[in-house]
KOLNUFI-99325 format. One record per residue (C-alpha): x, y, z; residue number from 1. Coordinates in pm, whole numbers. Example, Ala and Ser with C-alpha at 12.3 -4.5 7.8 and 13.67 -1.06 7.14 Angstrom:
BEGIN
<<1230; -450; 780>; 1>
<<1367; -106; 714>; 2>
This chain:
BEGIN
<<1249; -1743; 3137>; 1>
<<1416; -1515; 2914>; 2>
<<1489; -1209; 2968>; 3>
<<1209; -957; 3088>; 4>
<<1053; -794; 2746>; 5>
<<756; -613; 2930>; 6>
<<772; -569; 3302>; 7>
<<504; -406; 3550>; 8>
<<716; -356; 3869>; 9>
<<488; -227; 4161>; 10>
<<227; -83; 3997>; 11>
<<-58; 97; 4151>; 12>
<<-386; 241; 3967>; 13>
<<-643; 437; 4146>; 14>
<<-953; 629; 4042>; 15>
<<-1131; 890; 4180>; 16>
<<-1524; 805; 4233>; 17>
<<-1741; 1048; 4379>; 18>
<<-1430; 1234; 4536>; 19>
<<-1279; 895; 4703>; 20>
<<-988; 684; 4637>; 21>
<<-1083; 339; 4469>; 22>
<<-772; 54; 4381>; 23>
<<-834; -86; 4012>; 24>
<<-470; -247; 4071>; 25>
<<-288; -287; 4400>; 26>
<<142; -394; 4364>; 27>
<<118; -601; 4040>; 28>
<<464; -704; 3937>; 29>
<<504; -936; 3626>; 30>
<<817; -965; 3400>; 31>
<<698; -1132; 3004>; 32>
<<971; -1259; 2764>; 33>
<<1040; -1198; 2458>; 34>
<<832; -1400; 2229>; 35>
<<617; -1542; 2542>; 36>
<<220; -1541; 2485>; 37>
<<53; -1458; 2834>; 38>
<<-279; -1533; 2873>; 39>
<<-490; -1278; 3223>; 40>
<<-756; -1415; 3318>; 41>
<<-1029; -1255; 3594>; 42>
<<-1331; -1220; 3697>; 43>
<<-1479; -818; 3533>; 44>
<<-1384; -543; 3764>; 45>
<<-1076; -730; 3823>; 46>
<<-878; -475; 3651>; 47>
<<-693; -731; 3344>; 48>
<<-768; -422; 3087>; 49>
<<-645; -151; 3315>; 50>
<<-376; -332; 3324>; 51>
<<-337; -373; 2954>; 52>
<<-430; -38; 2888>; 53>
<<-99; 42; 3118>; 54>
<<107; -164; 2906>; 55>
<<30; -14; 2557>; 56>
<<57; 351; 2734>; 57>
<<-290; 419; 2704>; 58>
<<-277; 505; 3074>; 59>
<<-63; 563; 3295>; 60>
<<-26; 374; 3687>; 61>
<<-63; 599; 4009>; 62>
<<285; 429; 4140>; 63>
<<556; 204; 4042>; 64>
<<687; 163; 3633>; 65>
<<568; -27; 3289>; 66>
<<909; -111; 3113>; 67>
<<918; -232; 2771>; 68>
<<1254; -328; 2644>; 69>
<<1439; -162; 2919>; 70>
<<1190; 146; 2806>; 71>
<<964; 300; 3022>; 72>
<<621; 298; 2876>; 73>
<<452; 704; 2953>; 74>
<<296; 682; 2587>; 75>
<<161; 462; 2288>; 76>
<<438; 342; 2065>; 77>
<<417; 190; 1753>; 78>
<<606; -97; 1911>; 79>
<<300; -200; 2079>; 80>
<<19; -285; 1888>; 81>
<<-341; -325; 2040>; 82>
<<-675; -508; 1987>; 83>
<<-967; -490; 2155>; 84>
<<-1292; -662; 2193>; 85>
<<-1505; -499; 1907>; 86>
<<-1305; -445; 1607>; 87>
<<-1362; -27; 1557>; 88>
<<-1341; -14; 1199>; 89>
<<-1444; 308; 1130>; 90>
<<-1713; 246; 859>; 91>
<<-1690; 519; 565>; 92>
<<-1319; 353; 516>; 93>
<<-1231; 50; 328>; 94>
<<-1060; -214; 521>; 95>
<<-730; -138; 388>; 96>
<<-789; 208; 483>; 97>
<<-893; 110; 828>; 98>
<<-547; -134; 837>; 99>
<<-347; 162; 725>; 100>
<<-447; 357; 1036>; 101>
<<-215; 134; 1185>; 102>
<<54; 328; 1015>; 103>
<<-73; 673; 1071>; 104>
<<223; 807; 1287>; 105>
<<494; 620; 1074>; 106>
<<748; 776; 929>; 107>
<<773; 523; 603>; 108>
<<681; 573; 296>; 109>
<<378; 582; 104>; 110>
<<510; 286; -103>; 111>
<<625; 72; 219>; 112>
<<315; 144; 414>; 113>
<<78; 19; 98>; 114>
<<335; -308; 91>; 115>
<<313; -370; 480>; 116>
<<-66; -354; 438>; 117>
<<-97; -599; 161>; 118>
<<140; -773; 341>; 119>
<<-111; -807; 689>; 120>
<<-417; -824; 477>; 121>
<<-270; -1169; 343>; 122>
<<-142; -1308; 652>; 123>
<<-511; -1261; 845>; 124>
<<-691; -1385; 525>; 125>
<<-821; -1051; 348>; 126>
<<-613; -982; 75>; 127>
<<-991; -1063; -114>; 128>
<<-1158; -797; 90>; 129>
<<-933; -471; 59>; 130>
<<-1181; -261; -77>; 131>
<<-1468; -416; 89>; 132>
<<-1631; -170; 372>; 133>
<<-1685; -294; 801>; 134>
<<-2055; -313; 715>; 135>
<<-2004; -597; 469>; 136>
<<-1769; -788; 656>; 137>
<<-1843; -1115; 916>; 138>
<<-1790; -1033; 1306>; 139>
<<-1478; -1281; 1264>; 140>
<<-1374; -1071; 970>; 141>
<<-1367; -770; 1125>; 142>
<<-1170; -882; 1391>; 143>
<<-908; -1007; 1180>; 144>
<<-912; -673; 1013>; 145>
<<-840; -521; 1341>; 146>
<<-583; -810; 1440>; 147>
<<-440; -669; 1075>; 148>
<<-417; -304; 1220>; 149>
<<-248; -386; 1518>; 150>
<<37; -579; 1372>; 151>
<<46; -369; 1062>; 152>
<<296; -131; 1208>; 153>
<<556; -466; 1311>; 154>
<<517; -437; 1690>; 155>
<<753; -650; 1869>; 156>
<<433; -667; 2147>; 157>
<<73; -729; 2046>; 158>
<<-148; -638; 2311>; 159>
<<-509; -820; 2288>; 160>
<<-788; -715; 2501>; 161>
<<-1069; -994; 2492>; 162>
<<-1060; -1027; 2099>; 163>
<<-1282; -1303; 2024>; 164>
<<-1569; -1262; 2343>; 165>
<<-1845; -1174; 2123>; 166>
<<-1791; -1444; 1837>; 167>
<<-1910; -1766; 1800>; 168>
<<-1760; -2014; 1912>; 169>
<<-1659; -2202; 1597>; 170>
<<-1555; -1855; 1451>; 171>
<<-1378; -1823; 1763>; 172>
<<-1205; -2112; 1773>; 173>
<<-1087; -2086; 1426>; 174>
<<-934; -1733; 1530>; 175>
<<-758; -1865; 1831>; 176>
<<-558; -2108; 1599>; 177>
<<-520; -1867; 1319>; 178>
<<-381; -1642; 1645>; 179>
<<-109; -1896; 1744>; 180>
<<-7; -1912; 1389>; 181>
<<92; -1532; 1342>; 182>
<<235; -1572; 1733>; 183>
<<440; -1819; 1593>; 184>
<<561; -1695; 1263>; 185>
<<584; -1313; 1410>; 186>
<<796; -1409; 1722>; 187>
<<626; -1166; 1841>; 188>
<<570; -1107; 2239>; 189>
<<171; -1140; 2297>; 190>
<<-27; -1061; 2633>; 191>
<<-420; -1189; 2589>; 192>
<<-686; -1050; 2853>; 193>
<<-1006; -1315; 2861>; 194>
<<-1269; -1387; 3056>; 195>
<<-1252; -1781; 2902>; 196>
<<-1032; -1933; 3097>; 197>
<<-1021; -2276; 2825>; 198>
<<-909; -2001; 2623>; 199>
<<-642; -1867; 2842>; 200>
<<-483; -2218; 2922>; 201>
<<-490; -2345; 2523>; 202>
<<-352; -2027; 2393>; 203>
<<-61; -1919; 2672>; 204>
<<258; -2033; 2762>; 205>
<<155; -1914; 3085>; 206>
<<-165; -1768; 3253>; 207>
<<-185; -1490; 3501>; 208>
<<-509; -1520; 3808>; 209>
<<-611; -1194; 3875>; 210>
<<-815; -1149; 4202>; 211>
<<-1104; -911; 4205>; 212>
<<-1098; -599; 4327>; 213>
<<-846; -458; 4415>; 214>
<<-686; -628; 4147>; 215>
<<-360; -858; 4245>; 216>
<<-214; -1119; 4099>; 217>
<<-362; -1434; 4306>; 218>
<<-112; -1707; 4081>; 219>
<<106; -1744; 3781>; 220>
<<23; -2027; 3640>; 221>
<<253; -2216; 3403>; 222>
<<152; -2420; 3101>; 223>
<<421; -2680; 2968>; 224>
<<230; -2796; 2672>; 225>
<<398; -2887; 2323>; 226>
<<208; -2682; 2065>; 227>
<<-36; -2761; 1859>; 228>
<<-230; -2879; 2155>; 229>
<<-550; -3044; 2150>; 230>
<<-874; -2838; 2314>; 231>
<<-994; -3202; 2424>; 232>
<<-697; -3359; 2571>; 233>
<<-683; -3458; 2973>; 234>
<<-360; -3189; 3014>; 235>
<<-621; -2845; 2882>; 236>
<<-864; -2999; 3122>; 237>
<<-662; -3027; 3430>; 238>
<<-498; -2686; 3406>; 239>
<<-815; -2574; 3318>; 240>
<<-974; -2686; 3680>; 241>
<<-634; -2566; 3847>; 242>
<<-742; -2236; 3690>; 243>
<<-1110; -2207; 3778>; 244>
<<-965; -2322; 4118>; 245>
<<-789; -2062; 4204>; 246>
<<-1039; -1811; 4085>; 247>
<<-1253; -1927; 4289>; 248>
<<-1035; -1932; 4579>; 249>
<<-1099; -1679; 4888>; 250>
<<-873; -1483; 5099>; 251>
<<-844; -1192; 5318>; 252>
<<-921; -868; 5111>; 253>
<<-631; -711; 5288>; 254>
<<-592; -348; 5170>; 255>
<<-407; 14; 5306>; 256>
<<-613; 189; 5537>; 257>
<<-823; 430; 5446>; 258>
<<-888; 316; 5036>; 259>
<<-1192; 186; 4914>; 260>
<<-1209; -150; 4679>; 261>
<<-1403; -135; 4429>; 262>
<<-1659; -382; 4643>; 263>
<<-1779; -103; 4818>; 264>
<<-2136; -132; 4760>; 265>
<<-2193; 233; 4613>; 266>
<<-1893; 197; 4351>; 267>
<<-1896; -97; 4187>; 268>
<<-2095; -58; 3847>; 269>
<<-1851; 251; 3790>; 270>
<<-1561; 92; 3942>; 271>
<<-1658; -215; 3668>; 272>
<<-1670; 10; 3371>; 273>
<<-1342; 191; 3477>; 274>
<<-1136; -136; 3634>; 275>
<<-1237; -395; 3358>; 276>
């Protein structure tokens, strides 16, 4: 591997429930490349968006460092763009308003922000739909709109939190290759958080296990595939069940003395919507 672009190194996250201790993340320590596309996968609760959320400085770990570029990561940068799940276009804007939010905290100008969102608008397929509102786009629209605002800004690191789990599958499946496209043409560094695990294996160069709670890193694995691949072939299918395997694999639920997990019976629907 190259060298490290975005590194976790001993990170820790812990929320307070009801006034006690509970591990969303316990000593995850993960060096990405430049350029690489990372696929986490996990069961919810698991903690892949807290740990997303960590690397775009939307949060910050109870112990150990986020580095990007050398860089520690304490706040959002414009050098990290983010997606999430639902699109959140805000809907009295146009979607090359909603794009330009990208650009809010820039310090270009007017002229180079209105090129660089033409400029996104045409590589995800909208330069039709500029002036068209959220309420009259397709789900798969709107998420390219959003895919739009987070690379609007040229992030060397786009950060993409379950994207496509609420479309359909041939809507998704036409994103996922439109996805590898911009990867490709961007050489840009990508980290993908998905419950799909078909998903994780066709799209990443490699794909991280997480265990469930408290969240650790259960296996790296590595996916030597020439791109474009094909969804049907025997090689998706095999790392697929090596995958599934190894989520489903048990082991001790070793953890310091005196924390709760988030499987303790009276915390887990808040230690879901908090550790996702």
């Amino acid at each position: 591997m190259n060298r490290p672009h975005l590194t976790a190194e001993h990170i820790t996250r812990q929320f307070q429930i009801d006034g006690e201790p509970l591990i969303a993340l316990d000593d995850i320590n993960l060096d990405i490349a430049q350029g690489e596309f990372v696929t986490v996968v996990g069961a919810s609760g698991c903690g892949k968006s807290t740990l997303l959320r960590l690397f775009a400085g939307l949060d910050i770990a109870t112990s150990g460092t986020i580095r990007h570029a050398d860089e520690q990561v304490v706040e959002p940068s414009l050098h990290r763009g983010i997606v999430f799940q639902e699109p959140r276009l805000f809907p009295w804007l146009t979607v090359e308003k909603n794009v330009s939010l990208g650009l809010l905290n820039s310090k270009l100008t007017k002229a180079r922000k209105a090129d660089l969102v033409r400029e996104h608008l045409e590589l995800v397929g909208l330069s039709r739909f500029t002036n068209v509102y959220p309420h009259q786009l397709s789900g798969g629209m709107a998420q390219r709109a959003g895919i739009a605002r987070g690379l609007v800004s040229r992030p060397n690191v786009l950060l993409l939190d379950e994207p496509f789990g609420a479309l359909d599958a041939i809507t998704k499946a036409h994103l996922q290759d439109e996805l590898q496209e911009i990867w490709a043409k961007e050489n840009i560094t990508m980290v993908l958080v998905t419950h799909d695990v078909e998903e994780a294996v066709y799209l990443g160069d490699r794909v991280v296990v997480m265990s469930p709670r408290p969240g650790r890193i259960r296996e790296v694995v590595p996916v030597k595939l020439a791109r474009p691949r094909r969804r049907t072939s025997s090689d998706i299918a095999n790392l697929r069940d090596r995958v599934l395997k190894s989520l489903h694999a048990t082991g001790e639920n070793t953890r310091p003395k005196g924390l709760k997990s988030a499987d303790d019976g009276s915390h887990v629907e808040r230690a879901v919507a908090l550790a996702r």
